[in-house]
C-alpha positions in Angstrom: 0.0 0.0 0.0 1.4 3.7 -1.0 2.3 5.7 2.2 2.6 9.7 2.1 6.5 9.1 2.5 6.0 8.0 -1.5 5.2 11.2 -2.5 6.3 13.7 0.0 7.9 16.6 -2.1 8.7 18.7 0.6 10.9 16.6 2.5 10.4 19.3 5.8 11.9 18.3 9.6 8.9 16.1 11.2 7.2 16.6 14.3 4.6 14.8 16.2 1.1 16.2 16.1 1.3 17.4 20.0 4.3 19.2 19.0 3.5 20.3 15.7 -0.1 21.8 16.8 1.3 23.4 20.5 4.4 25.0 17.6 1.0 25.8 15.2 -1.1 27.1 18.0 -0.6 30.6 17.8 -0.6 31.3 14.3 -3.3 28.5 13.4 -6.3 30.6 12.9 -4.3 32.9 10.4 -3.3 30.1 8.0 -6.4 28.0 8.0 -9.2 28.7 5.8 -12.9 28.1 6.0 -13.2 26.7 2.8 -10.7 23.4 3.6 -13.9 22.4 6.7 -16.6 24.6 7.7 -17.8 25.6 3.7 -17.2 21.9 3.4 -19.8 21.0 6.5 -22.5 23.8 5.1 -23.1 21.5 2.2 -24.0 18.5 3.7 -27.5 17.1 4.4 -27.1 16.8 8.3 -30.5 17.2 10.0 -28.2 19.5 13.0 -30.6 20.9 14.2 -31.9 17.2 15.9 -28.4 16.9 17.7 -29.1 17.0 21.3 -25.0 16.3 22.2 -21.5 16.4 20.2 -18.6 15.0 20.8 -15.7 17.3 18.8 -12.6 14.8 18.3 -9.9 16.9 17.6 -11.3 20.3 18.8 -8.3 22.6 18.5 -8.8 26.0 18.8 -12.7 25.6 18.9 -13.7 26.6 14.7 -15.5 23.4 14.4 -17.5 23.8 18.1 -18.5 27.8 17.0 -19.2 26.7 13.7 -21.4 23.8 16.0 -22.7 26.8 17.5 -23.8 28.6 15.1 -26.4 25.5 14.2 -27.7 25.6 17.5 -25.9 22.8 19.2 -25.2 23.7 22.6 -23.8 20.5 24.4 -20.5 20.1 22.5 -17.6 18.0 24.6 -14.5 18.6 23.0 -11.0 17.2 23.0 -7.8 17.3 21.7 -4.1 16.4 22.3 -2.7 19.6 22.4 -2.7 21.9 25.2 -1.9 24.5 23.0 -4.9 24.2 20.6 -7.0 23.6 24.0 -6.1 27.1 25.7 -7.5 28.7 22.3 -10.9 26.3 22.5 -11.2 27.1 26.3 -10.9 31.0 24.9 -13.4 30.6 22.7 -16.2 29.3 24.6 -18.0 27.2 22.0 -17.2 23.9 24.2 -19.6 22.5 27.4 -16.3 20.5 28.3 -12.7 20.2 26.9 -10.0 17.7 27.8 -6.8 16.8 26.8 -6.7 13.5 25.4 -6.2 10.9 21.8 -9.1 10.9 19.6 -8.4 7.4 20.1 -8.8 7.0 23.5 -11.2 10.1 24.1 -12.5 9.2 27.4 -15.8 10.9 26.5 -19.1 8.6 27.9 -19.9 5.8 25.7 -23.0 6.0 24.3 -23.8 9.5 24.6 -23.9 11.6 21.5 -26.1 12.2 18.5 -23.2 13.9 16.6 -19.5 12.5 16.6 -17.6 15.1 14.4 -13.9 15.4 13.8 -12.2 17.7 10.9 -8.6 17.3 9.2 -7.1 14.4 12.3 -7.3 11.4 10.7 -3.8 12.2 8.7 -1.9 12.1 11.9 -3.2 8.5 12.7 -1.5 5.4 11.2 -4.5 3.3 11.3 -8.1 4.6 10.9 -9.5 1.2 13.0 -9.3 2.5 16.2 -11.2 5.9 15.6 -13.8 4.5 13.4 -14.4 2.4 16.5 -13.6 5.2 19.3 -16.8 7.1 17.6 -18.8 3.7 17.6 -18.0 3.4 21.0 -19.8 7.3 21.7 -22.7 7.1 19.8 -26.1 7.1 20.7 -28.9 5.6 18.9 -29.3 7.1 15.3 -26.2 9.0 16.0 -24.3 10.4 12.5 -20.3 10.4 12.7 -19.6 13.7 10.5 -15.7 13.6 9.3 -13.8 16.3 7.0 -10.4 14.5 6.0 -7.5 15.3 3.0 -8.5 14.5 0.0 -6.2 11.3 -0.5 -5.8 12.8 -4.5 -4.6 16.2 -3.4 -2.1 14.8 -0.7 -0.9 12.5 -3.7 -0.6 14.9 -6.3 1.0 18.1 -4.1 3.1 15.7 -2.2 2.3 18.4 0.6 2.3 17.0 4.3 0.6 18.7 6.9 2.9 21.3 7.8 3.3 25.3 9.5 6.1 27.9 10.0 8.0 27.7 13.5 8.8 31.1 15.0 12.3 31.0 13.8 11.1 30.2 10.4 11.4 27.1 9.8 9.2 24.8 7.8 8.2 22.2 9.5 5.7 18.8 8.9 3.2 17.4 11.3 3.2 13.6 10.8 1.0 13.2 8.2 -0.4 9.8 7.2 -2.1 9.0 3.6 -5.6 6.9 3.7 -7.1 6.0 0.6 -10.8 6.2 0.2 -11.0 2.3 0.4 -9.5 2.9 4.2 -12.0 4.7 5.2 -14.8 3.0 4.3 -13.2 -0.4 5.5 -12.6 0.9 9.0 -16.3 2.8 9.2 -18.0 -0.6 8.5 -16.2 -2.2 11.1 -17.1 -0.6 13.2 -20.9 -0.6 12.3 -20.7 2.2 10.6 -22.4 3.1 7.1 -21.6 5.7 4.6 -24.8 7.6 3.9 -22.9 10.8 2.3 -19.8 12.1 1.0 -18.9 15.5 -0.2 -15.9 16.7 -2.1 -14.1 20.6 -2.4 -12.4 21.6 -4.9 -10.1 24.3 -5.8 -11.9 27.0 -7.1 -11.9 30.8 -7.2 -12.5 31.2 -3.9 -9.2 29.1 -3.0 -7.4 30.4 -5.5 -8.1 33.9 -4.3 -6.2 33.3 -1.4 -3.6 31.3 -3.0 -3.5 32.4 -6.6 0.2 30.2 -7.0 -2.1 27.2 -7.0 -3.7 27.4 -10.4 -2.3 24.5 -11.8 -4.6 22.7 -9.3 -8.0 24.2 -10.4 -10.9 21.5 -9.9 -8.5 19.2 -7.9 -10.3 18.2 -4.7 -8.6 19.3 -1.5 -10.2 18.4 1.5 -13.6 15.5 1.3 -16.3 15.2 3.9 -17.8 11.8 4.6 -21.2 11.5 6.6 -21.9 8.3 8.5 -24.6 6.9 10.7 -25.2 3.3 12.2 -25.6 0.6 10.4 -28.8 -1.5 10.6 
């Protein structure tokens, strides 16, 4: 099976994702853009407004819990391995609860949620198994696992690894992990899962506003979101 490493053409110093998101932390919300996740989560079909209780996996500095928010979800537990990414959440109030902790291994109550949701993690894991079955493991009855990933294409084609400027100015990666599509769906129904929607972005002119030295990759997709509730 291909692994990132086969097409990495930046070749950057590697961190881990603790260190590479506490490094990221402060300048996070000035390199990410809306249209990589939350434009993405505005297009799917997701009755939100029937969530009672979400459980954000991979919270960092709280985008995806305001964005939660804003559809009028008001119990969101959130965590996330780095404290860095954590003080920004805590800041921004979206969150009922936050705790440090592997997406993993969440320690979040079994059982509990209508809505598990996690954007632009699973490249940092090696295996998608365990969360596809650590978001089993929370849901409720009728509960939809909501997931914004890399498009595997775009990681494949760029070669570009999750990655952010240190503050003396050096480039540097964040572990990044390549899943195909075929890994995905193979760990969700594993774990009981089944794939009622998928959604892909592309870059377009609103991307390439912001990064006009990408037009060579105009209608590549970037970033896919995959919508999944329990199997029968």
């Amino acid at each position: 099976m291909p692994t990132f490493a086969d097409f990495d053409r930046r070749n950057y110093r590697t961190v881990d994702a603790v260190t590479g998101y506490d490094g990221w932390a402060a300048t996070y919300e000035q390199t990410v853009m809306d249209e990589m996740d939350l434009a993405l989560l505005d297009r799917l079909g997701v009755p939100w407004d029937r969530v009672g209780r979400a459980a954000d996996l991979g919270c960092g500095t709280g985008r995806t819990g305001s964005w939660l928010r804003g559809k009028g979800i008001t119990e969101i537990d959130g965590v996330d391995s780095s404290s860095g990414m954590l003080t920004l959440a805590q800041g921004r109030g979206a969150h009922t609860t936050l705790a440090q902790a592997d997406v993993r291994e969440s320690g979040l109550t079994g059982g509990a949620y209508d809505l598990v949701i996690s954007s632009l993690v699973d490249e940092h894991l090696p295996d998608l198994r365990p969360f596809y079955a650590e978001a089993r493991r929370l849901a409720a009855p009728g509960a939809t696992f909501v997931l914004v990933s890399y498009h595997p294409q775009f990681m494949m084609v760029t070669g570009m690894p999750t990655h952010y400027t240190a503050g003396s100015g050096e480039p540097l990666a964040i572990t990044t992990n390549l899943h195909l599509f075929s890994d995905h769906v193979t760990a969700g129904v594993a774990a009981g899962w089944r794939l009622t929607e998928m959604r892909e972005a592309l870059v377009d002119d609103a991307w390439l506003a912001a990064k006009p030295k990408w037009a060579e990759l105009r209608g590549h997709p970037f970033t896919m979101a995959q919508v999944w509730t329990l199997a029968d």
